[in-house]
N, CA, C and O atoms as a GROMACS GRO file, in nm:
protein
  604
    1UNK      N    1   2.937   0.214   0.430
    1UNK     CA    2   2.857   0.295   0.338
    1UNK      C    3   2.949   0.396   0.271
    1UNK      O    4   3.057   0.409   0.330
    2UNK      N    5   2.934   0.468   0.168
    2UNK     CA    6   3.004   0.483   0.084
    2UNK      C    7   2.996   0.613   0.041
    2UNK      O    8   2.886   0.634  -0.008
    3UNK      N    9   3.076   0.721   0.040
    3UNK     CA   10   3.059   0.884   0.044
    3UNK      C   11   2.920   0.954   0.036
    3UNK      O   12   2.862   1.034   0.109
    4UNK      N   13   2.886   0.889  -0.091
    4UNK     CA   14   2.762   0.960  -0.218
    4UNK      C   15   2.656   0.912  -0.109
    4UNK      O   16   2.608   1.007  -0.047
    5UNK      N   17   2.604   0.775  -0.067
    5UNK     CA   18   2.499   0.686  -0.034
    5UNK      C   19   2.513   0.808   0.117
    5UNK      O   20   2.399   0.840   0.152
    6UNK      N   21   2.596   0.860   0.182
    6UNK     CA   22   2.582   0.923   0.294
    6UNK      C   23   2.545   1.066   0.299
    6UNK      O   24   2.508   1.142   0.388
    7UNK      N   25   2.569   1.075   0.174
    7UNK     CA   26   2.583   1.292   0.183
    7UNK      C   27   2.419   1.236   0.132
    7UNK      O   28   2.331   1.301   0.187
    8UNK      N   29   2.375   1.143   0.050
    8UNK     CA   30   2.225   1.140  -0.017
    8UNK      C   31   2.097   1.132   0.106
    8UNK      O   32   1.979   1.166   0.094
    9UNK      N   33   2.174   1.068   0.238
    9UNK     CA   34   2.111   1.012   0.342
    9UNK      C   35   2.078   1.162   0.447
    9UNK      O   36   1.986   1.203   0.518
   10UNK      N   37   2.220   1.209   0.403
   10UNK     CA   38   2.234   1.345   0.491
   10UNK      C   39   2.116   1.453   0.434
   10UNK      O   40   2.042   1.507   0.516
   11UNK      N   41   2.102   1.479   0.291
   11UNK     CA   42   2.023   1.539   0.237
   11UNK      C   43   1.902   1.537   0.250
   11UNK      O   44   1.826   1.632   0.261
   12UNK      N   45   1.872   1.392   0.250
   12UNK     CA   46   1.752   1.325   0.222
   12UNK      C   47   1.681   1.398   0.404
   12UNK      O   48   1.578   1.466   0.411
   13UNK      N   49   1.750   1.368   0.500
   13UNK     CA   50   1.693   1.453   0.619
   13UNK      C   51   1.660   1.572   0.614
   13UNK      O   52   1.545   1.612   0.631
   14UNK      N   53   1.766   1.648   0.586
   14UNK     CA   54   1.764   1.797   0.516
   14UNK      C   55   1.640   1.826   0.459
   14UNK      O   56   1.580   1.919   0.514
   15UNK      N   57   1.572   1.762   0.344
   15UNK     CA   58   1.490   1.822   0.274
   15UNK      C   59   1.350   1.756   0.309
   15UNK      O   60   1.251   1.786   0.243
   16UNK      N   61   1.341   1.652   0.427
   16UNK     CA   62   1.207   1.619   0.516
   16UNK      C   63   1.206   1.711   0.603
   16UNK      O   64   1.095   1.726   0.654
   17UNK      N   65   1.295   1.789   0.648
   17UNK     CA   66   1.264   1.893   0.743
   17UNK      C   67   1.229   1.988   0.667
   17UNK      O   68   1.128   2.047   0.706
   18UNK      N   69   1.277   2.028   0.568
   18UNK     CA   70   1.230   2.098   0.463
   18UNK      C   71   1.116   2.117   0.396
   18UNK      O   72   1.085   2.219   0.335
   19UNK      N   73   1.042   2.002   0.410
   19UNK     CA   74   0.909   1.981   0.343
   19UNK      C   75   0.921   1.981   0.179
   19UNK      O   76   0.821   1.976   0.109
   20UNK      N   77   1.051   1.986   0.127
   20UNK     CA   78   1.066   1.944  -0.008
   20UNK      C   79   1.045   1.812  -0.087
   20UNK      O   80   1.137   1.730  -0.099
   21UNK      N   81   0.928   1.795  -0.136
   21UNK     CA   82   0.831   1.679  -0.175
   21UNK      C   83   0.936   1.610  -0.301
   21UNK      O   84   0.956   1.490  -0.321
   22UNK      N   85   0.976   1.694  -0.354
   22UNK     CA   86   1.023   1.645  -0.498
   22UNK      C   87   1.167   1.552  -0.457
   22UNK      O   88   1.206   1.437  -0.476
   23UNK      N   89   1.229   1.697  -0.377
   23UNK     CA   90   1.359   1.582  -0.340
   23UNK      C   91   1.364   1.503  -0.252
   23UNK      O   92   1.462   1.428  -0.248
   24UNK      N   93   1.265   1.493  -0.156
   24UNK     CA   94   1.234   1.414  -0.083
   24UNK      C   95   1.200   1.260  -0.149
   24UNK      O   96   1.247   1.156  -0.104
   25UNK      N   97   1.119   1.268  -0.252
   25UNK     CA   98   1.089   1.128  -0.283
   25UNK      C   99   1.146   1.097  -0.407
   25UNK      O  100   1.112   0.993  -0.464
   26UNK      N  101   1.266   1.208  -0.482
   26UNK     CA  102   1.396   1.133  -0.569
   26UNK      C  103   1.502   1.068  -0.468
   26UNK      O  104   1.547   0.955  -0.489
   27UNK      N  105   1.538   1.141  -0.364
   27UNK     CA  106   1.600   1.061  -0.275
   27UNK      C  107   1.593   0.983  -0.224
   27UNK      O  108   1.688   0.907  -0.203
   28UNK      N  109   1.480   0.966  -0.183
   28UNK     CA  110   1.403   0.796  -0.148
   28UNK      C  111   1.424   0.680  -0.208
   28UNK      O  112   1.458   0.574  -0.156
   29UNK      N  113   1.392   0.716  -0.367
   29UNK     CA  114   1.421   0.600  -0.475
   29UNK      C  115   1.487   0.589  -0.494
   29UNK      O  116   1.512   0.475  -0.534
   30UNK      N  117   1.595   0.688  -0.493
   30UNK     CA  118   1.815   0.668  -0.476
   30UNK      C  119   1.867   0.588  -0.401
   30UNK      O  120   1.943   0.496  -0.433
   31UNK      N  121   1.835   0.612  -0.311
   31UNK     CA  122   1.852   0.552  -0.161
   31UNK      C  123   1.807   0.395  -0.183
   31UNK      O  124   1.887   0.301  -0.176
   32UNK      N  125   1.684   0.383  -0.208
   32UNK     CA  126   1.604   0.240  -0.220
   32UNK      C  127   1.681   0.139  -0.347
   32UNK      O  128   1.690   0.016  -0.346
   33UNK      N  129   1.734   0.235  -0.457
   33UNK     CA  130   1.857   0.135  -0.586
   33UNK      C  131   1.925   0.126  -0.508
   33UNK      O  132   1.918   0.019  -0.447
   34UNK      N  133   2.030   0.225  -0.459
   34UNK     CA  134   2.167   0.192  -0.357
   34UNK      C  135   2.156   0.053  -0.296
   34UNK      O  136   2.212  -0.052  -0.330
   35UNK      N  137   2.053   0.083  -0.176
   35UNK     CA  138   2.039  -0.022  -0.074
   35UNK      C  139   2.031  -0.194  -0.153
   35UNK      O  140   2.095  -0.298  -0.134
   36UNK      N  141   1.910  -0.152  -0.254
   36UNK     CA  142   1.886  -0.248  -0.336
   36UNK      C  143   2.013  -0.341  -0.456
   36UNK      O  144   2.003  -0.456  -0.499
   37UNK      N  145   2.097  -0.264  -0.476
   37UNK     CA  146   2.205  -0.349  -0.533
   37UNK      C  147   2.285  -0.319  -0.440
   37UNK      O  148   2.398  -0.355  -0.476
   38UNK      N  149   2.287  -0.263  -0.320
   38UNK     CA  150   2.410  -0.346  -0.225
   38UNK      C  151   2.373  -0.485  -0.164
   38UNK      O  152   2.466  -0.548  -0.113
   39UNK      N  153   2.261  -0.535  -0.163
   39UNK     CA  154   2.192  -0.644  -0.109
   39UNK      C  155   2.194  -0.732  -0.190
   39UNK      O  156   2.207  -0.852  -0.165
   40UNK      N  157   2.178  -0.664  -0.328
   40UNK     CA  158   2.205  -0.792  -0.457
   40UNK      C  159   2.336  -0.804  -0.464
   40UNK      O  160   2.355  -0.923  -0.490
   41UNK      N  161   2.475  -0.728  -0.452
   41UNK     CA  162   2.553  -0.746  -0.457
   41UNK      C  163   2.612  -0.859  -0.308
   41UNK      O  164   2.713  -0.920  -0.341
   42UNK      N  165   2.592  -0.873  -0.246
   42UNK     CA  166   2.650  -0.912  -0.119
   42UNK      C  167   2.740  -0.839  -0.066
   42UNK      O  168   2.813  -0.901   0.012
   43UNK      N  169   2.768  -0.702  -0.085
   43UNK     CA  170   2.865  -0.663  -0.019
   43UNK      C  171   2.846  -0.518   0.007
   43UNK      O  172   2.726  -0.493   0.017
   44UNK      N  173   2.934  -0.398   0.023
   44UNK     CA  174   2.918  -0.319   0.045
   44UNK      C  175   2.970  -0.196  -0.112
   44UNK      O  176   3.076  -0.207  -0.174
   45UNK      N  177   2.871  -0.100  -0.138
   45UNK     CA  178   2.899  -0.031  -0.287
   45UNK      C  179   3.043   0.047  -0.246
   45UNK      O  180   3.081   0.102  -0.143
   46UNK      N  181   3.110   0.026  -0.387
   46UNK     CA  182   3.236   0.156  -0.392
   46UNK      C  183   3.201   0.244  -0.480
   46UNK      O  184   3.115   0.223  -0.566
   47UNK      N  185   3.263   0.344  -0.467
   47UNK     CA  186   3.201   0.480  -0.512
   47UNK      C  187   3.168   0.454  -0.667
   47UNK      O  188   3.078   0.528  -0.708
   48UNK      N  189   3.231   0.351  -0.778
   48UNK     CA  190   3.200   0.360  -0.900
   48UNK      C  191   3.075   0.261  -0.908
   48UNK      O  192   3.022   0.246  -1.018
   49UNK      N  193   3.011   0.175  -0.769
   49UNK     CA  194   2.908   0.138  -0.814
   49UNK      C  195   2.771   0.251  -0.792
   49UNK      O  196   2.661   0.257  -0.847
   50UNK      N  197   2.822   0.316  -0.709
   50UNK     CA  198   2.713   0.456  -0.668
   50UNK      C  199   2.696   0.522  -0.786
   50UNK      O  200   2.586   0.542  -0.838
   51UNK      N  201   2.800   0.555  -0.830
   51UNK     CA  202   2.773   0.616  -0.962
   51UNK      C  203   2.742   0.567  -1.077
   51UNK      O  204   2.710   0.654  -1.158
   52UNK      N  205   2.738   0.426  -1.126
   52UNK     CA  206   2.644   0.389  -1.165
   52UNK      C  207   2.523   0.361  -1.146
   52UNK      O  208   2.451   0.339  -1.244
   53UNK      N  209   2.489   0.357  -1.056
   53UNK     CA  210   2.342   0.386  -1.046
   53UNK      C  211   2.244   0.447  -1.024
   53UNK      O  212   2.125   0.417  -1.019
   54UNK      N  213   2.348   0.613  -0.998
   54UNK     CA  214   2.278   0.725  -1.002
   54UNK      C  215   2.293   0.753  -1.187
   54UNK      O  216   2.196   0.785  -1.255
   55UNK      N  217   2.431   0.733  -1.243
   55UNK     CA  218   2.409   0.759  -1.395
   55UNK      C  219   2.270   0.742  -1.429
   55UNK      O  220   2.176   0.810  -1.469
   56UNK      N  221   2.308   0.571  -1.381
   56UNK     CA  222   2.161   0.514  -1.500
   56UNK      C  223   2.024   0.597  -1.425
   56UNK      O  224   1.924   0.613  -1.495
   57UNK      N  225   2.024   0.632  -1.326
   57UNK     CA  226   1.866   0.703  -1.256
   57UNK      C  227   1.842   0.813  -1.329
   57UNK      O  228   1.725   0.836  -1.356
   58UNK      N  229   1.923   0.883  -1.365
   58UNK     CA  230   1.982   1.009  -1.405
   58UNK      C  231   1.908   0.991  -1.616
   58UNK      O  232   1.834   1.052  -1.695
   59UNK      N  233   2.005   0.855  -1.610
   59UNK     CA  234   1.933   0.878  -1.707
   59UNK      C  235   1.810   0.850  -1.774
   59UNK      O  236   1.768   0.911  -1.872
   60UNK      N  237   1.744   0.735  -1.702
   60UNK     CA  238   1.631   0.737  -1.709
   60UNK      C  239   1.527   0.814  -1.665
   60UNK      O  240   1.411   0.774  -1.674
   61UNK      N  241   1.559   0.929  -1.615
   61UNK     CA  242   1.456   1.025  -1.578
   61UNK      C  243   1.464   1.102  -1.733
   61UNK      O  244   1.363   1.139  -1.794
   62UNK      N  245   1.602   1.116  -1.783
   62UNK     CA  246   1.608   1.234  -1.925
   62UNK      C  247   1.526   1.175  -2.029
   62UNK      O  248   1.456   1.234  -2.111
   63UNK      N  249   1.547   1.021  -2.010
   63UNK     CA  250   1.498   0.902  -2.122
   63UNK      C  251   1.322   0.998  -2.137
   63UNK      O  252   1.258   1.044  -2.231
   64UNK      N  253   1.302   0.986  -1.958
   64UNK     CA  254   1.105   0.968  -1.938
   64UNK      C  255   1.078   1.106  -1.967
   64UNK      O  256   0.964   1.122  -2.012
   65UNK      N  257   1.159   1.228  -1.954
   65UNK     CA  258   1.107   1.342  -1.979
   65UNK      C  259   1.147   1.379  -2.145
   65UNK      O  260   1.089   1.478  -2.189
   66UNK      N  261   1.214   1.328  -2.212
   66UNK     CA  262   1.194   1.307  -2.332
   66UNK      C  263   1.031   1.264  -2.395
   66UNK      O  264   0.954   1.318  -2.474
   67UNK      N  265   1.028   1.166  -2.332
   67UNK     CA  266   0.888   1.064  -2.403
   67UNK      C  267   0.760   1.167  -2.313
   67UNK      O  268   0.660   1.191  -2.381
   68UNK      N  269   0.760   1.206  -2.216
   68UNK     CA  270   0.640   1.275  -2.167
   68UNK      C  271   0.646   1.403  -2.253
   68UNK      O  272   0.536   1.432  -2.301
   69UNK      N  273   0.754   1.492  -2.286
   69UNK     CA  274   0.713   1.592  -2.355
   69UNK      C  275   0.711   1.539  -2.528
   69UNK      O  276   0.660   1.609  -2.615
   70UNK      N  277   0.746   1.465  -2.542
   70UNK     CA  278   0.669   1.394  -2.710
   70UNK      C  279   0.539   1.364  -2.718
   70UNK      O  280   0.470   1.368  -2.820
   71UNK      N  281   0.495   1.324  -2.578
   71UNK     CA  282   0.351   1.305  -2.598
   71UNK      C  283   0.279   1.404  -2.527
   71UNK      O  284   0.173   1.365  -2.479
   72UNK      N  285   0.318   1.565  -2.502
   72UNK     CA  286   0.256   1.672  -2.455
   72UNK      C  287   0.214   1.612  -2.305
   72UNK      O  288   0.116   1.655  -2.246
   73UNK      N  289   0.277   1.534  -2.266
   73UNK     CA  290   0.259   1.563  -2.119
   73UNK      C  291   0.383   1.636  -2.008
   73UNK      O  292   0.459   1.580  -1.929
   74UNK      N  293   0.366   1.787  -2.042
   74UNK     CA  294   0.436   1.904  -1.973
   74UNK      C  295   0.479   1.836  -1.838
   74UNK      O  296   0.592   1.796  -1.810
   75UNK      N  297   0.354   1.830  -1.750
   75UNK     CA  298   0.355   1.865  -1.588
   75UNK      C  299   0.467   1.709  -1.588
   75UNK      O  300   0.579   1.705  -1.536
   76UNK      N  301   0.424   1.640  -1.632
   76UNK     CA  302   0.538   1.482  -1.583
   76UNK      C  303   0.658   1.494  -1.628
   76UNK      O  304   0.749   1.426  -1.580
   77UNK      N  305   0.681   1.590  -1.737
   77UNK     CA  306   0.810   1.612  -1.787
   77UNK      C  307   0.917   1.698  -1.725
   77UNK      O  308   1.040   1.700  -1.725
   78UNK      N  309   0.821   1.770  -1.672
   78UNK     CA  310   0.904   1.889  -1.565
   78UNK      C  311   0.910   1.835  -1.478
   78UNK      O  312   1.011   1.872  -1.418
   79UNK      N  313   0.841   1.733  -1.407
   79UNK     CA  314   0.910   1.604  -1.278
   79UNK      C  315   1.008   1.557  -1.310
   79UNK      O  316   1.102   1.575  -1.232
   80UNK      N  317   1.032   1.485  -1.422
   80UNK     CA  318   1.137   1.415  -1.415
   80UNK      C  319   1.252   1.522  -1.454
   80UNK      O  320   1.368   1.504  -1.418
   81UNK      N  321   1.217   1.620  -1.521
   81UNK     CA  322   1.391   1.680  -1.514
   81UNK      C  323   1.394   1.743  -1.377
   81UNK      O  324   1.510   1.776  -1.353
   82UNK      N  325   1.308   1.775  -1.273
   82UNK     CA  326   1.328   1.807  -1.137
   82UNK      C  327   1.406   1.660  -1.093
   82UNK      O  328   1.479   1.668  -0.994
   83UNK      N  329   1.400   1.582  -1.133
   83UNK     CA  330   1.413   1.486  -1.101
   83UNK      C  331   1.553   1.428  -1.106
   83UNK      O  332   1.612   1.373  -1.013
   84UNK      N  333   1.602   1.451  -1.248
   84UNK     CA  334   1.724   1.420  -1.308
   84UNK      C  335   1.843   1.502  -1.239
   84UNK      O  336   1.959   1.473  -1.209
   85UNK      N  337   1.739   1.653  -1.224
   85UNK     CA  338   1.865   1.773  -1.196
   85UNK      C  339   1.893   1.683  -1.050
   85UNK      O  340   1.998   1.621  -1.068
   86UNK      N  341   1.855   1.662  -0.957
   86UNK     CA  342   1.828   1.636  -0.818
   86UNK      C  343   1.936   1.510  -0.831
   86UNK      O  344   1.986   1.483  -0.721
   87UNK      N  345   1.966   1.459  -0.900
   87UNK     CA  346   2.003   1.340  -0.906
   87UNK      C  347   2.146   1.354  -0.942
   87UNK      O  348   2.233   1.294  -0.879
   88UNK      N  349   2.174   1.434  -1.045
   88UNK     CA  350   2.303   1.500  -1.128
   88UNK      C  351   2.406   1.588  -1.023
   88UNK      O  352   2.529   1.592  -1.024
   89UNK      N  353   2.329   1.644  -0.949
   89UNK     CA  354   2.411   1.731  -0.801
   89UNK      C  355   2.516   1.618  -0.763
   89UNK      O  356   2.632   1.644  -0.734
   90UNK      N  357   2.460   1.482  -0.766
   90UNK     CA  358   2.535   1.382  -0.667
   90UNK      C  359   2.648   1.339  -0.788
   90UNK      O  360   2.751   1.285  -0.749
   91UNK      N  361   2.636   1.354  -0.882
   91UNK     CA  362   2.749   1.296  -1.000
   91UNK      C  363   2.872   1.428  -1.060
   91UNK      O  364   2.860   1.550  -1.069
   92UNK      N  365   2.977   1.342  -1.088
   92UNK     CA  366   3.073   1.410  -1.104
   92UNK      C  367   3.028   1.571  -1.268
   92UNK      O  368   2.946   1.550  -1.356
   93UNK      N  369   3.087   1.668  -1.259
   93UNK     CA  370   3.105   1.736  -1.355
   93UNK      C  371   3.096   1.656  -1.495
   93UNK      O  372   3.179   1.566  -1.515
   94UNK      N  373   3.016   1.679  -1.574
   94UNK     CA  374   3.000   1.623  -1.680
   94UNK      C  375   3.132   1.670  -1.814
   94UNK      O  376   3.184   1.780  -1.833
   95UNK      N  377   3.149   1.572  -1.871
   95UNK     CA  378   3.293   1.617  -1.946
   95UNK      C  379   3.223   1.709  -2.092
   95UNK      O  380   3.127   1.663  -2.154
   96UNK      N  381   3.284   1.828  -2.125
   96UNK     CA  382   3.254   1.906  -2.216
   96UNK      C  383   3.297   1.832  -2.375
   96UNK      O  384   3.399   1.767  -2.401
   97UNK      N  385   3.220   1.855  -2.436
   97UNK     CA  386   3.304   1.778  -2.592
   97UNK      C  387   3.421   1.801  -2.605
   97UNK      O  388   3.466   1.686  -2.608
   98UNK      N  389   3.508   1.870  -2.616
   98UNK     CA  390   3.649   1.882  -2.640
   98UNK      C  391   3.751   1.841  -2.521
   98UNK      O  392   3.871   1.868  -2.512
   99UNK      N  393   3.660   1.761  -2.424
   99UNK     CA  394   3.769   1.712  -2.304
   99UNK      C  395   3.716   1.599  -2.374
   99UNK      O  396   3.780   1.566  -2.473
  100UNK      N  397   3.584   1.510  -2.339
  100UNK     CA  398   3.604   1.411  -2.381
  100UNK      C  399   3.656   1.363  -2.539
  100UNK      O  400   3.725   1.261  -2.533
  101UNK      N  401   3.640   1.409  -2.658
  101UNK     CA  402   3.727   1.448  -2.773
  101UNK      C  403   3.923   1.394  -2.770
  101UNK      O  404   4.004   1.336  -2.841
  102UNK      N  405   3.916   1.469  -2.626
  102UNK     CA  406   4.119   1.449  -2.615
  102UNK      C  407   4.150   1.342  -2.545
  102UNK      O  408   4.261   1.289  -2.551
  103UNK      N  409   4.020   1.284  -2.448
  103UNK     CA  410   4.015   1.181  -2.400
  103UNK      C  411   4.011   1.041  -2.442
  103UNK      O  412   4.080   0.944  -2.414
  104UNK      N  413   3.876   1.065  -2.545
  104UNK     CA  414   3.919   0.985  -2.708
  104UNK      C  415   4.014   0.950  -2.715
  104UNK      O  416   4.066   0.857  -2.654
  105UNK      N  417   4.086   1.067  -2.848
  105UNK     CA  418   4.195   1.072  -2.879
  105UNK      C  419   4.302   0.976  -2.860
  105UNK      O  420   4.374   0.902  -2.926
  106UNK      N  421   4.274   1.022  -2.705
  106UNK     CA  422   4.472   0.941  -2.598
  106UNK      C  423   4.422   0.806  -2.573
  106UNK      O  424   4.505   0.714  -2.572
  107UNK      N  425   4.298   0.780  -2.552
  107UNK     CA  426   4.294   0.618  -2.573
  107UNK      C  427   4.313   0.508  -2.701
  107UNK      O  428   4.328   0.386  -2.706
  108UNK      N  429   4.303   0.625  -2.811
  108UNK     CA  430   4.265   0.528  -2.921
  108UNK      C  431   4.457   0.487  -2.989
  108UNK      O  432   4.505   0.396  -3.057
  109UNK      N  433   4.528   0.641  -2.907
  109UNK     CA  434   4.647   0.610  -2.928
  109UNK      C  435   4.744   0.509  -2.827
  109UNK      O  436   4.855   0.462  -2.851
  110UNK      N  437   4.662   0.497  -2.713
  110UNK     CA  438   4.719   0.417  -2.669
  110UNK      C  439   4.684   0.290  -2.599
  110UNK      O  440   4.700   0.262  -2.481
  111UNK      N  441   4.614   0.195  -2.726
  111UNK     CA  442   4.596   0.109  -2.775
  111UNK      C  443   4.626   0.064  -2.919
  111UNK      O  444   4.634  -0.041  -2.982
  112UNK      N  445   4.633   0.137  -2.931
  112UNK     CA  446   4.703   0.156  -3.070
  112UNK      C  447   4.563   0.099  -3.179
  112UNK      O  448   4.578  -0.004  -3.245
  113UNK      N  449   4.442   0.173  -3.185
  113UNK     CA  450   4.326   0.129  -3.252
  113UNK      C  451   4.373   0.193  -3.407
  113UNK      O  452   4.446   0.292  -3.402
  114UNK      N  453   4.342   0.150  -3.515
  114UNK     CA  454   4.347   0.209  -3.660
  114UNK      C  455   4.259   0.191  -3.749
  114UNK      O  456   4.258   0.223  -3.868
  115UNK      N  457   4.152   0.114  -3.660
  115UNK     CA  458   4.009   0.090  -3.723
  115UNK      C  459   3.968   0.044  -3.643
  115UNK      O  460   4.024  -0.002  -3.543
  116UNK      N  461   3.803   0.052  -3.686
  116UNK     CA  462   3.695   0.025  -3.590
  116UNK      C  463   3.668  -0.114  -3.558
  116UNK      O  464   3.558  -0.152  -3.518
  117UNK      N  465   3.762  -0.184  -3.574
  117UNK     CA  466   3.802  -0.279  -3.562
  117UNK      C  467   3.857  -0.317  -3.372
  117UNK      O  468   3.836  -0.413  -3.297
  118UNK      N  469   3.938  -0.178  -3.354
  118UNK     CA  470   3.964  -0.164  -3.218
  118UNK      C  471   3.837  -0.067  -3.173
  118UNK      O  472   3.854   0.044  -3.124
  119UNK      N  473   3.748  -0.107  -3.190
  119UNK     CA  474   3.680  -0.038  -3.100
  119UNK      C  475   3.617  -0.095  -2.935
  119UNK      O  476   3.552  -0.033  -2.851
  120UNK      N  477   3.647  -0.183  -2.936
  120UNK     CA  478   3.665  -0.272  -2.792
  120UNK      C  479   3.763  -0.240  -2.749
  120UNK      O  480   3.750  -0.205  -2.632
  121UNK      N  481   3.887  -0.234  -2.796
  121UNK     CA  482   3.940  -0.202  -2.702
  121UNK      C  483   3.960  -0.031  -2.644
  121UNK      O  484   3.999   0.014  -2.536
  122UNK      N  485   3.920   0.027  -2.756
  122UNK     CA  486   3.923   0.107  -2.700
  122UNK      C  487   3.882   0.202  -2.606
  122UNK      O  488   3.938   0.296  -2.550
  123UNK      N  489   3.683   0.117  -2.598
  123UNK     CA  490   3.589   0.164  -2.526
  123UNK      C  491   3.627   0.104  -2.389
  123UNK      O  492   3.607   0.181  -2.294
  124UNK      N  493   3.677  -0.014  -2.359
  124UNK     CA  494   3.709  -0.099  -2.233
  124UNK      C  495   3.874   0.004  -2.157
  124UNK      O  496   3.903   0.020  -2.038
  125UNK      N  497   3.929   0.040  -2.248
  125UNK     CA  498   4.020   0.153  -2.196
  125UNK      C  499   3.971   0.322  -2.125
  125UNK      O  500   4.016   0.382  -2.028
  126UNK      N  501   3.875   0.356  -2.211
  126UNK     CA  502   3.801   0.465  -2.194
  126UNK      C  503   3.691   0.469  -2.094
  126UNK      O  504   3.707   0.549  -2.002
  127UNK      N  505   3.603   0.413  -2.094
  127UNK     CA  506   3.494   0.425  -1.986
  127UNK      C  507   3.532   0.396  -1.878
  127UNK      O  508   3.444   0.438  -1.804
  128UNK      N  509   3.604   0.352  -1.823
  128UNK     CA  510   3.658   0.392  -1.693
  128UNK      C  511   3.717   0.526  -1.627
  128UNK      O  512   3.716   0.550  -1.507
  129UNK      N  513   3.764   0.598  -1.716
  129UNK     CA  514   3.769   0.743  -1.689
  129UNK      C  515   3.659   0.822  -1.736
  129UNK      O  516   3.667   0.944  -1.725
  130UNK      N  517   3.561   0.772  -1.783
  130UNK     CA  518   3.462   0.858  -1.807
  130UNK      C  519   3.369   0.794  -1.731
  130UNK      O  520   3.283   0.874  -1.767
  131UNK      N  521   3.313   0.726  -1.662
  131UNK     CA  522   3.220   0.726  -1.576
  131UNK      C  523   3.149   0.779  -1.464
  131UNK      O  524   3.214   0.810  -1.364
  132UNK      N  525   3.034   0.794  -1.466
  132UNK     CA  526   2.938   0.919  -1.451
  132UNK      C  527   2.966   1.041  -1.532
  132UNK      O  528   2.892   1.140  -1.533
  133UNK      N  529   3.054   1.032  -1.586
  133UNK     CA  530   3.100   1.157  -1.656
  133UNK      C  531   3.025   1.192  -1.788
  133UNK      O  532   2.956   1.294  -1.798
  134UNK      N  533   3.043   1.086  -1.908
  134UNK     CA  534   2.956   1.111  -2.016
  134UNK      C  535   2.873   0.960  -2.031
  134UNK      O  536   2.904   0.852  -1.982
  135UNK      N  537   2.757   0.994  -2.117
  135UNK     CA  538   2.673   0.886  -2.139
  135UNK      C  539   2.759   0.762  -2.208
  135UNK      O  540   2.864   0.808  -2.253
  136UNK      N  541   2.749   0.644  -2.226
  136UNK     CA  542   2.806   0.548  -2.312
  136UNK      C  543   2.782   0.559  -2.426
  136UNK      O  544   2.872   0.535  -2.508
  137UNK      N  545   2.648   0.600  -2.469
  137UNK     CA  546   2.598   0.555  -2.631
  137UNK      C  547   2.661   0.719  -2.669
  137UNK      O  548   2.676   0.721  -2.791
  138UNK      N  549   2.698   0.842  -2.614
  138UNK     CA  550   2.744   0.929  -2.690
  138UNK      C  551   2.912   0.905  -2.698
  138UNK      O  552   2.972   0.954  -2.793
  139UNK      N  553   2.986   0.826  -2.595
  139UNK     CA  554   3.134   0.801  -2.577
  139UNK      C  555   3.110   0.695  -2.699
  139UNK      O  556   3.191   0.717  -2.789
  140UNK      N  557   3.011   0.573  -2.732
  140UNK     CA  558   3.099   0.504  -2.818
  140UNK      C  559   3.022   0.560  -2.966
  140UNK      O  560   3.059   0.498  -3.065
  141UNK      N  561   2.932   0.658  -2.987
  141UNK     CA  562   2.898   0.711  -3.101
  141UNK      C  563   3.058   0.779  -3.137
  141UNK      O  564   3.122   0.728  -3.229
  142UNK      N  565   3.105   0.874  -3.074
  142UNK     CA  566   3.215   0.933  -3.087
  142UNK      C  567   3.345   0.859  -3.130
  142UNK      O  568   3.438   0.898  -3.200
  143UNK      N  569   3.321   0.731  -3.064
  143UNK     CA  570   3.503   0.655  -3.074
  143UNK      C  571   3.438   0.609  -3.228
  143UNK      O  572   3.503   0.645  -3.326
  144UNK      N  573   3.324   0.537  -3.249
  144UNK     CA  574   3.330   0.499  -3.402
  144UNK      C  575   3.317   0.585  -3.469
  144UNK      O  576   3.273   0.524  -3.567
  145UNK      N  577   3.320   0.709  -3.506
  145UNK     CA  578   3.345   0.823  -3.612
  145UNK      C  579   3.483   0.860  -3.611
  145UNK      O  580   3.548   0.872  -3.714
  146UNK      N  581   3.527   0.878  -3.503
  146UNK     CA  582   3.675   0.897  -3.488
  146UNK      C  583   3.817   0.762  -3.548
  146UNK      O  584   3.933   0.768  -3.589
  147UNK      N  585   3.697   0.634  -3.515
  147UNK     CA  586   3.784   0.493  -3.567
  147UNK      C  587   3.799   0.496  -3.713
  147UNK      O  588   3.901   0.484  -3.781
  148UNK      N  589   3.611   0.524  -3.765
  148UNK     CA  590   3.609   0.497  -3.877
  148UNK      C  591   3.654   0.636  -3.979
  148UNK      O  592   3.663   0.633  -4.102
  149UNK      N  593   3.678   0.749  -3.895
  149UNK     CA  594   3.799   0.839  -4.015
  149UNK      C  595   3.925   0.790  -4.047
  149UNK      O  596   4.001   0.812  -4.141
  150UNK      N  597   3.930   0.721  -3.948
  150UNK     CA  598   4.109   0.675  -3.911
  150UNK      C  599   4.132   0.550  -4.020
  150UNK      O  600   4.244   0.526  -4.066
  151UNK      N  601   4.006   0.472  -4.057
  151UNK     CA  602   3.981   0.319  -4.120
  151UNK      C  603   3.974   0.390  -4.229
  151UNK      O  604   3.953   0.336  -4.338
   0.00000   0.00000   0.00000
């Protein structure tokens, strides 16, 4: 078992003794993906599959509290960002625009991209250091504005 899947397990006790309802049953459903694609996987998770699948939890809670407060439903919207925050504790420091920006940058130079043309390669170079770190659709919004100044 695998750092994250243990400190979540450790917590997850923590906050039943606690009587904390909210993190009690985000941790549950953490716990229940984990388990659930280590079983689909056949094997045992390494830390970058943990973190993908707290990303994506993570972000589908921001996705649902988006759409609940578009449709004025407050009380479900404030669940899920209780929800998201609870979830985000377990993921790395999120990268600030001007780190990921230089991070950009040093990939696109070293691949040598000059249009958006390289933008495969440059995203297949990059998201590996940015994982859990920034969303995908804002890392590759960024590399194609940055490709296509360069084009």
């Amino acid at each position: 078992m695998a750092e994250i899947h243990t400190q979540i397990e450790a917590d997850l006790k923590t906050a039943m003794k606690a009587g904390d309802r909210t993190r009690v049953s985000t941790l549950r459903l953490v716990t229940s993906e984990l388990v659930n694609r280590r079983i689909e996987l056949r094997r045992a998770l390494t830390r970058d599959d943990e973190l993908e699948i707290l990303s994506r939890a993570a972000k589908q809670r921001r996705e649902s509290e988006e759409q609940f407060r578009g449709g004025g439903r407050e009380e479900m919207a404030d669940r899920e960002a209780a929800e998201a925050e609870i979830i985000r504790a377990y993921l790395p420091e999120p990268l600030g625009p001007a780190e990921l920006d230089r991070l950009i940058d040093e990939a696109i130079e070293q691949v040598g991209a000059t249009s958006p043309a390289g933008m495969g390669a440059v995203m297949g170079h990059l998201m590996p250091q940015v994982k859990g770190r920034a969303e995908g659709a804002e890392v590759s919004r960024r590399v194609r504005e940055k490709l296509a100044a360069q084009g």
